[in-house]
C-alpha positions in Angstrom: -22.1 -92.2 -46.5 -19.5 -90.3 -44.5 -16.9 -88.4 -46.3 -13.7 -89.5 -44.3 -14.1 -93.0 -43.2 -16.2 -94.3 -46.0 -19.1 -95.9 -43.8 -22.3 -96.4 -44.2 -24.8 -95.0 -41.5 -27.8 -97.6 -40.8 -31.7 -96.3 -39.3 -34.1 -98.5 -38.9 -37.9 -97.2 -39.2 -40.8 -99.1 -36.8 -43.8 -99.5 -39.2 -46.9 -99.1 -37.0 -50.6 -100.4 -38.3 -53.5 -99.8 -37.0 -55.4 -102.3 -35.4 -58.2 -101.3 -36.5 -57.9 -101.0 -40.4 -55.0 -103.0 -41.0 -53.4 -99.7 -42.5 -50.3 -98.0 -41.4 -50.1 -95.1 -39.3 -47.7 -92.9 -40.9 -46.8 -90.4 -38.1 -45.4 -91.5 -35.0 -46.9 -88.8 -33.3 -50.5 -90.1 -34.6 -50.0 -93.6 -32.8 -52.6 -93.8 -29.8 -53.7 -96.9 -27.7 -57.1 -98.2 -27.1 -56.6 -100.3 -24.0 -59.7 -103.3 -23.7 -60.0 -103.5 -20.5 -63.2 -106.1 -20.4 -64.4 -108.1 -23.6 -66.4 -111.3 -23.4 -63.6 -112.7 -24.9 -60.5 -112.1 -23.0 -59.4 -113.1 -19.9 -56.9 -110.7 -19.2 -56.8 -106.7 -20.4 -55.1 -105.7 -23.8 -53.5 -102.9 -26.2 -54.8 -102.5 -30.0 -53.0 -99.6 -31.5 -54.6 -97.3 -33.4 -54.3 -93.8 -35.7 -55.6 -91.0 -33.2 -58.0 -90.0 -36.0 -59.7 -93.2 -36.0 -60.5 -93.1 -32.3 -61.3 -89.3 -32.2 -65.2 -89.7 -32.1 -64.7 -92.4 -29.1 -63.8 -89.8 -26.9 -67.4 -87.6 -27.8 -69.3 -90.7 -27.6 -71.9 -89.9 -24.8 -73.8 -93.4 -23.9 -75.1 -93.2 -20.7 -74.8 -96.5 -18.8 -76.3 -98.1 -15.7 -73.2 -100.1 -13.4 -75.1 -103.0 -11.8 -73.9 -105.8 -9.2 -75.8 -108.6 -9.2 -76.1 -110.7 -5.8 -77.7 -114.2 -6.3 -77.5 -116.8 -3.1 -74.4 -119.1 -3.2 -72.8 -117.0 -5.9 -70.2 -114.5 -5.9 -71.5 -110.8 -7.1 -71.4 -109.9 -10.9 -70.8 -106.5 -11.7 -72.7 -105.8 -15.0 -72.9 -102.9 -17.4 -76.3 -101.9 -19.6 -77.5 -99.0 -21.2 -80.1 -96.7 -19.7 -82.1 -98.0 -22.2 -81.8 -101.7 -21.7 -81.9 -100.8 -17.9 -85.2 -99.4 -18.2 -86.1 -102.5 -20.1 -86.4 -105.2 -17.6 -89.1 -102.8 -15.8 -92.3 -104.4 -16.8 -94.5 -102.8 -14.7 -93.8 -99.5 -13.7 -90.7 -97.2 -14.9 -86.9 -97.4 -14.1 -87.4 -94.0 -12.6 -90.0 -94.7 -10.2 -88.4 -97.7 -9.2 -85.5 -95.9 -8.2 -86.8 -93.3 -6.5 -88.8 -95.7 -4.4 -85.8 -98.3 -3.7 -83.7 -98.8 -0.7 -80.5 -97.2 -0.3 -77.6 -99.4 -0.3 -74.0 -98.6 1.3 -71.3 -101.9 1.1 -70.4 -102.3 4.4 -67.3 -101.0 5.4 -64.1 -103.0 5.4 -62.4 -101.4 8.5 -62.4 -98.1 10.3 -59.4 -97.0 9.4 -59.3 -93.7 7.2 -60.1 -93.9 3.6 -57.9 -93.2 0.8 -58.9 -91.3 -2.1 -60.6 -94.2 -3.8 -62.3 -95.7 -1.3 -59.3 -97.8 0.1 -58.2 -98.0 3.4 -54.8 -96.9 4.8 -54.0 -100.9 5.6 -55.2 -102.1 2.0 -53.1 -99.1 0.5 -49.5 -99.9 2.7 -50.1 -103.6 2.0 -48.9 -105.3 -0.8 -51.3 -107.1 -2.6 -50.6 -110.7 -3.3 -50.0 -112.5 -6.8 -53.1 -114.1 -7.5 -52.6 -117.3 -9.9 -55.2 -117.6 -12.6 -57.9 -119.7 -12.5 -57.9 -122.9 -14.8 -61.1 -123.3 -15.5 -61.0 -126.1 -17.9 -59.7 -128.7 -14.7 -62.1 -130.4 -13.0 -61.2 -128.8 -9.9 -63.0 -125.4 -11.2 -65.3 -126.3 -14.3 -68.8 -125.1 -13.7 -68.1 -122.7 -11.2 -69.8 -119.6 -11.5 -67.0 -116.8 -13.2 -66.5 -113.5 -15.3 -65.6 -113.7 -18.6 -66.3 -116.3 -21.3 -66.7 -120.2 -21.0 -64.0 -121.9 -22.7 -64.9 -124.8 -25.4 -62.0 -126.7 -23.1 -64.4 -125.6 -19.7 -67.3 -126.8 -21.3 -66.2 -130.1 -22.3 -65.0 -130.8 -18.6 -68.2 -130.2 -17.3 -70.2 -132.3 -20.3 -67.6 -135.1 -19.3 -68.1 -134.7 -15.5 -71.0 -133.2 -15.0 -72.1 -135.2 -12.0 -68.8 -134.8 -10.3 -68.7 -131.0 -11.3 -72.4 -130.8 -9.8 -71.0 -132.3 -6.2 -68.4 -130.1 -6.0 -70.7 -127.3 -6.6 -73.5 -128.4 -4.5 -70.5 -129.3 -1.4 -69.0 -125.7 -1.9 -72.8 -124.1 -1.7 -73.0 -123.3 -5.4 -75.7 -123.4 -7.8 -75.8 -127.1 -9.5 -75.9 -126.5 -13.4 -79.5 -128.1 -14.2 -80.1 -129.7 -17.1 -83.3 -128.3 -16.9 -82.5 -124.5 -17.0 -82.5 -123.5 -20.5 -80.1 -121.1 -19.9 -77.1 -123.0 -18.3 -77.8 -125.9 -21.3 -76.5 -123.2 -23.8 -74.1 -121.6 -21.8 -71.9 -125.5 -21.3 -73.0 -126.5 -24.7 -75.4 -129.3 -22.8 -77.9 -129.9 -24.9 -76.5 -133.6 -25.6 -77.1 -134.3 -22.2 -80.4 -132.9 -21.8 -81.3 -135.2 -24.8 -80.4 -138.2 -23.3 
């Protein structure tokens, strides 16, 4: 309360928890971001905020991991992530080691021959503003089925068990894979095995 005028002075206090505990993170200075940039489960990148001394050991964490792209005809490349371990893992005969040293080289062809930037851009994909690109509803009929990053939707999945010969068209007109009814795999993935009983 001040002396001469008789008002009260107001603070407010932000209360930040943790994320990851559910407790409260006493010092502002102790409040630290762990940014998700890919999950299985998002669409779209997000911050969980955390006490700094809960995330400490992240930062010594030494898993060594294997970036893959995988190319399969009339799909778009899927970058995936695995362990060493797991990597050497789908070498049945033979080692990951061996098979590496053995393989191919591969170089991505080159966009342009303009200069590169530091990051493998090019000075024309650097000075040129990128353009807004509208997500992808999924869940329509329009885009159901088609082969995508990130997690089916229960919304997706019931689109293509609703439509699944009009979704299969469309695929098979754009030069997609068709979702079979007899792969095992693509039955679980839409939630198709209704269908596949019928």
């Amino acid at each position: 309360m001040r002396a001469e005028t008789g008002e009260r002075l107001m603070a407010r206090k932000m209360v930040v928890f943790s994320d990851l505990t559910g407790k409260e993170i006493g010092r502002p200075e102790n409040v630290a971001q762990l940014r998700v940039l890919q999950h299985p489960e998002l669409d779209t990148p997000v911050r969980l905020d955390v006490d700094k001394y809960e995330v400490l050991n992240l930062a010594s964490t030494n898993v060594e991991l294997v970036t893959l792209e995988l190319v399969i005809p009339d799909t778009p490349p899927e970058r995936i992530v695995l362990t060493v371990e797991d990597f050497g893992k789908l070498f049945q005969s033979g080692n990951a080691a061996e098979a590496l040293k053995s393989a191919s080289q591969y170089a991505p062809d080159p966009v342009d021959d303009l200069p590169r930037a530091r990051f493998g851009a090019s000075v024309a994909q650097r000075s040129a503003p990128k353009p807004a690109t509208a997500k992808i509803d999924y869940s329509s009929l329009e885009h159901a089925g088609t082969p995508h990053r990130g997690r089916i939707t229960e919304n997706e999945k019931a689109t293509v068990r609703a439509n699944l010969d009009a979704v299969n068209d469309r695929l098979r007109e754009a030069g997609q894979r068709v979702i079979d009814l007899e792969n095992p795999e693509l039955v679980a993935k839409y939630d198709l095995e209704v269908l596949r009983q019928k």
